[in-house]
N, C-alpha and C positions, 0 to 999 in steps of 0.2 A: 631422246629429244635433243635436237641440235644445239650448238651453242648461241648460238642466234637467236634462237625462241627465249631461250631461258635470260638473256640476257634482257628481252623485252618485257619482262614478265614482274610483278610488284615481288618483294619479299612475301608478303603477304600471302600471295599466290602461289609462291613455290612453295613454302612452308603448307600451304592446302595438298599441294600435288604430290611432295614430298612425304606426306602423310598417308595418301591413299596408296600409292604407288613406290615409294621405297626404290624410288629413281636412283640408282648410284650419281649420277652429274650432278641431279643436284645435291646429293649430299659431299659431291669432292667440292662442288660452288659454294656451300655452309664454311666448308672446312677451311679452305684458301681465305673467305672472308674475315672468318674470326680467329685464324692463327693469331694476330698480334693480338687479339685478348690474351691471350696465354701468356703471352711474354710480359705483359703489362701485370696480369694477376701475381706472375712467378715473383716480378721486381718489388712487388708489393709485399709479397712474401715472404721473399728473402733478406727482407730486412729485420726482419725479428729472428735470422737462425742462426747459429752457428756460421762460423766461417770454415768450418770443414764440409758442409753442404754445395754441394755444385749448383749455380745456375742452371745449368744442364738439364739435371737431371728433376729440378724441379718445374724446368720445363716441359720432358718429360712426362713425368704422370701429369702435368697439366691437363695436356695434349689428350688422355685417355678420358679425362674428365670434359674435355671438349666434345670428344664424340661421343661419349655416353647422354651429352647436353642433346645433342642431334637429335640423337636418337629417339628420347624421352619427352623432349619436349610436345607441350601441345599449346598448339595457339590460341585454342577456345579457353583456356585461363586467366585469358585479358593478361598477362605478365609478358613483356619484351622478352626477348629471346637475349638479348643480352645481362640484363640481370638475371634470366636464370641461370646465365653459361656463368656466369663469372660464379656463384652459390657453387654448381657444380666443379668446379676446377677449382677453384678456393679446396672443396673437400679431397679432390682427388688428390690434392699436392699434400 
């Protein structure tokens, strides 16, 4: 699917398409979108750690918790896609 289409297209609808079809664009268009979730959750995080913990790296396993968010999510659960990325990368870090 083009960039064009996808760009036309509600969340809503790709999250349908993306469901059936396990389109890799749009799962790289999830990914680019909600990166700075990640960074946001990390800063949240890492204020309760240690100062020998890297940003980094709790960016990091973020990131794996983000696509695992992807991956799992379903949108017939009435729940945004954003609180449940943020659950899941909250757990991943």
């Amino acid at each position: 699917m083009g960039n064009v289409l996808l760009e036309q297209k509600t969340e809503e609808e790709l999250w349908d398409l993306y469901r059936h079809g396990r389109d890799p664009k749009i799962r790289e268009a999830f990914i680019k979108q909600y990166a700075p979730l990640v960074k946001y959750v990390a800063g949240k995080v890492a204020v309760g750690m240690p100062h020998n913990v890297e940003f980094d790296d709790l960016v990091g396993f973020g990131a794996f918790g983000l696509l695992d968010a992807i991956d799992k999510f379903d949108p017939e659960k009435n729940v945004k896609f954003k609180t449940y990325a943020v659950t899941r990368i909250r757990g991943a870090i």
